[in-house]
KETOR-674104 format. One record per residue (C-alpha): residue in one letter; x, y, z. Coordinates in pm, 1 decimal. Each point is the difference from the previous one (the first is absolute). Layout:
BEGIN
PT lumro        x        y        z
PT     a        X        Y        Z
...
This chain:
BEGIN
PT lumro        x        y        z
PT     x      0.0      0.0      0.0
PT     x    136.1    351.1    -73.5
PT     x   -150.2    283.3    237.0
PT     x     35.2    372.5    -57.1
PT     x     35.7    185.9    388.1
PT     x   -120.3    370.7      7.1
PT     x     46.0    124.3    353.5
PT     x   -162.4    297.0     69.4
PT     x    -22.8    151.2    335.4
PT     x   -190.5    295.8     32.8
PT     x    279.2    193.0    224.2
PT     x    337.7    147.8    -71.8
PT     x    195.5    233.4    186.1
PT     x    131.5    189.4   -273.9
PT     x   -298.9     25.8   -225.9
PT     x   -371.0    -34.1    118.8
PT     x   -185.0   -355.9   -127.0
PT     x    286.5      0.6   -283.4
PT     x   -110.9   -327.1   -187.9
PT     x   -340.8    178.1     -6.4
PT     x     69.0    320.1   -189.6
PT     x   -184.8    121.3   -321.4
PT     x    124.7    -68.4   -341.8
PT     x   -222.3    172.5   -222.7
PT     x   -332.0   -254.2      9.7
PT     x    211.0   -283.2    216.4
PT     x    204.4     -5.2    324.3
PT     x    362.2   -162.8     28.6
PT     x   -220.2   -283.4     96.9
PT     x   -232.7    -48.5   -218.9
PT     x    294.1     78.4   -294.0
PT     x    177.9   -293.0    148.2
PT     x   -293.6   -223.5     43.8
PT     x    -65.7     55.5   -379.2
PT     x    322.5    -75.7   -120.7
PT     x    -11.6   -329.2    197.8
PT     x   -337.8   -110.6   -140.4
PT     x    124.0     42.4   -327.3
PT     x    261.3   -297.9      6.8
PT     x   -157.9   -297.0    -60.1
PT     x    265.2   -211.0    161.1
PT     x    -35.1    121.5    330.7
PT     x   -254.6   -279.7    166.3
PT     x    -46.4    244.6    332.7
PT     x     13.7    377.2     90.7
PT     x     24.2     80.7    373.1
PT     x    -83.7    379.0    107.9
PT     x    129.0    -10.6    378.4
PT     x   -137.1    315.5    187.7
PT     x   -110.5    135.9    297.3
PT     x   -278.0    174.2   -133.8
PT     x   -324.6   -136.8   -133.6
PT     x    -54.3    -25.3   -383.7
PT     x   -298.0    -16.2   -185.1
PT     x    156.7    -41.0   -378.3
PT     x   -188.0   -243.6   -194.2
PT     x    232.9   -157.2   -217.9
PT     x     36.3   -440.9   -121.2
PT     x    -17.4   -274.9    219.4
PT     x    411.5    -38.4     -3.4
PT     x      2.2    317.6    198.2
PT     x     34.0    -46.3    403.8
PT     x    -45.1    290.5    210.5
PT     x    202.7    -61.8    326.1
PT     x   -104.3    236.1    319.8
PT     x    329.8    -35.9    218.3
PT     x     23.5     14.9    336.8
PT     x    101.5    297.8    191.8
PT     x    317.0   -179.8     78.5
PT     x     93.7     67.1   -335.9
PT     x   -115.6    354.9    -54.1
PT     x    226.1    175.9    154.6
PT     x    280.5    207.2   -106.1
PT     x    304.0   -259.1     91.6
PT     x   -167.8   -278.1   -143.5
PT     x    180.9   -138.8   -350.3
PT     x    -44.9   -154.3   -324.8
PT     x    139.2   -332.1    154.0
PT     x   -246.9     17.8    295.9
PT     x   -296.3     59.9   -260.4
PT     x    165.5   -311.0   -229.5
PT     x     -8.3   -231.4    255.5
PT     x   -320.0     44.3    138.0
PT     x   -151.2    -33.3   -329.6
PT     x    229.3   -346.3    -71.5
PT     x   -159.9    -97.4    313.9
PT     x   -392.9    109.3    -20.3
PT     x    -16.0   -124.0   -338.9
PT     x    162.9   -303.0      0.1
PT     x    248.7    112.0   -267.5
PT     x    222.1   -294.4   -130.3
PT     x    372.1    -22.6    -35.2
PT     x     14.2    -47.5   -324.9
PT     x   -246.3    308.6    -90.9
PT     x    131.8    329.3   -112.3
PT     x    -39.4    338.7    142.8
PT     x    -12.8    312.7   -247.2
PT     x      3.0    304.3    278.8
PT     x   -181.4    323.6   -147.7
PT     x     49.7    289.3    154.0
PT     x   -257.6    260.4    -47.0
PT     x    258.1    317.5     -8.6
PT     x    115.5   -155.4   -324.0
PT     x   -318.4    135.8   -171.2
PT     x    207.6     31.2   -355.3
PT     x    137.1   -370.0    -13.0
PT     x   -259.0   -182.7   -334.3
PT     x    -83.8   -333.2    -25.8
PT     x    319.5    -75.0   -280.0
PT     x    219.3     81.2    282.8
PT     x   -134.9   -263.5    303.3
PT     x    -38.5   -279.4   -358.8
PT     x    346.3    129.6   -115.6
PT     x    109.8    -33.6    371.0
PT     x   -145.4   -371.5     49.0
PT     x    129.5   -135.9   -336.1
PT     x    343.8     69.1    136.2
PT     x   -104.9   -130.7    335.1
PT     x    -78.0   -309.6   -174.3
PT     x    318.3     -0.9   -210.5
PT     x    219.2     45.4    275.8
PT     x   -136.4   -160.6    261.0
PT     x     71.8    245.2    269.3
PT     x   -159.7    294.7    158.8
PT     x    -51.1    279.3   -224.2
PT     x    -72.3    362.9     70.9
PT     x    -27.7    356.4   -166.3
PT     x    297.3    224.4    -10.6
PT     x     71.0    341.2   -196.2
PT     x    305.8     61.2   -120.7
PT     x    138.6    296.5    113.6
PT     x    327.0    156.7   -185.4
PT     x    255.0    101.9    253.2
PT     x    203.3    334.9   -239.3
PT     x    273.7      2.2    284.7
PT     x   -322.3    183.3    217.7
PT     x     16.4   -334.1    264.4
PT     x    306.8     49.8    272.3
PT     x     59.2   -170.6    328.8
PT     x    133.9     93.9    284.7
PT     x    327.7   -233.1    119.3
PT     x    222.7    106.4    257.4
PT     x   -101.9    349.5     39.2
PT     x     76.3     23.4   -398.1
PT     x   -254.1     59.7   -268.3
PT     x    -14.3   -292.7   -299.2
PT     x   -162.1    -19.9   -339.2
PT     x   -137.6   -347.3    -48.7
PT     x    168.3   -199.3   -226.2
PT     x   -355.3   -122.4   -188.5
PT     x   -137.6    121.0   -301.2
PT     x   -310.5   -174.7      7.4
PT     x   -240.3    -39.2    336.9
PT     x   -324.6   -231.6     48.9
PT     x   -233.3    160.8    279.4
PT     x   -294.8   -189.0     99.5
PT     x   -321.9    198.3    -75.1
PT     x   -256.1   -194.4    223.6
PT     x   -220.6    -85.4   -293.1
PT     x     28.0   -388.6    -25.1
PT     x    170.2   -308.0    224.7
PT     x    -46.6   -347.4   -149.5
PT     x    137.4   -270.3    209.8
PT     x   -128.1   -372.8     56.3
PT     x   -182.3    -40.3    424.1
PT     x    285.1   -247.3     53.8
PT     x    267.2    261.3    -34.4
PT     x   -181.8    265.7    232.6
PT     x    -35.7   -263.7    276.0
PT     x    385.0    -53.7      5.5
PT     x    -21.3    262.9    210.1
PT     x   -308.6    173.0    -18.4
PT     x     91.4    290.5   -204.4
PT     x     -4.2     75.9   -327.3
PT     x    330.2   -135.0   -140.0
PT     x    300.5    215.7    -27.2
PT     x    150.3   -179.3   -294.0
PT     x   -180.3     90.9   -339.4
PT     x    -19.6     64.4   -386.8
PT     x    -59.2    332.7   -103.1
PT     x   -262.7     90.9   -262.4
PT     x     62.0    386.8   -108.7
PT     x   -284.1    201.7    -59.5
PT     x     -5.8    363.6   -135.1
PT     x     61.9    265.2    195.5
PT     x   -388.5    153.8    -34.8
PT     x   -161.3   -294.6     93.4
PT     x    211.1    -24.4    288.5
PT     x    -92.2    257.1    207.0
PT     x    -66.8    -89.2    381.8
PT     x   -205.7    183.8    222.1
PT     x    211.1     47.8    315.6
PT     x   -144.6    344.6     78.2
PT     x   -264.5    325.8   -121.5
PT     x    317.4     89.4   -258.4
PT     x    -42.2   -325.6   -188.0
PT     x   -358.8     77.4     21.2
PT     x     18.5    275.2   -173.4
PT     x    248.8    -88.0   -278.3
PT     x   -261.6   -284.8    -42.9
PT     x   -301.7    217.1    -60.8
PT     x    198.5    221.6   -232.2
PT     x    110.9   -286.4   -232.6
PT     x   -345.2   -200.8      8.9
């Protein structure tokens, strides 16, 4: 079984019910929820949230209300993963595609584009965005200022994890180790705060 995860609590410190902000006629969630439904090899889409839903959508769509244990502001990803494993009797050899809602740009070629390589590669795959360095990137070592050495970075946008259940139990996180699938840099925008907002609304 392959399951898409959207977690969406309805708190967040920097920006007020983040995964629920407007886009045009949708929210973050609903974008994300779209997207999802749209990929006809996902068997399963989980929306995890505090808050109560009412979107009417196909019966592959579970709507979790999560405790307040897991509501709060410390609470993580992993926390939220392995309750869900748990709850829904989520097998070992299933796969989890995470969706982040403040990924509201990432399309439906890039999770398909994302699994095919997942399924090529046989390892956990996730988005990245290539970032150019143009000796801008320095370090600090031993009181001395450094340019990096690299050309060529791969920053991880948020937008997509793929990884098989078996390899998040190992330790019950998502897995360090992974494949990188580069997306563009407008589709990978990540809203971290009312600045990403904004550059969102303007390019929508």
């Amino acid at each position: 079984m392959i399951y898409a995860i959207i977690p969406a609590r309805s708190e967040s410190k920097r920006v007020k019910n983040k995964n629920f902000l407007n886009l045009k006629n949708d929210t973050l969630l609903s974008k994300t929820l779209e997207v999802a439904l749209n990929l006809n090899f996902i068997d399963k889409i989980i929306v995890s949230s505090d808050k109560r839903l009412n979107f009417k959508y196909k019966e592959k769509v579970i709507f979790n209300k999560r405790p307040k244990s897991l509501s709060n502001d410390t609470t993580t990803t992993d926390r939220v993963l392995s309750y869900l494993i748990n709850k829904y009797k989520i097998k070992k050899e299933d796969v989890i595609i995470l969706l982040q809602p403040t990924s509201p740009l990432r399309e439906p070629v890039n999770i398909k584009e994302s699994f095919d390589l997942f399924f090529k590669k046989r390892e956990p795959v996730y988005s990245v965005e290539m970032v150019q360095n143009n000796d801008r990137y320095f370090i600090m070592e031993h009181d001395k200022v450094k340019s990096l050495p690299f050309k060529i970075f791969l920053k991880q946008n948020g937008a997509i994890y793929i990884f098989k259940v078996v390899d998040f139990l190992k330790n019950k996180k998502i897995p360090n180790d992974f494949y990188p699938y580069v997306m563009e840099k407008i589709r990978s925008i990540d809203i971290d705060d009312y600045l990403d907002y904004i550059t969102l609304l303007n390019i929508y």
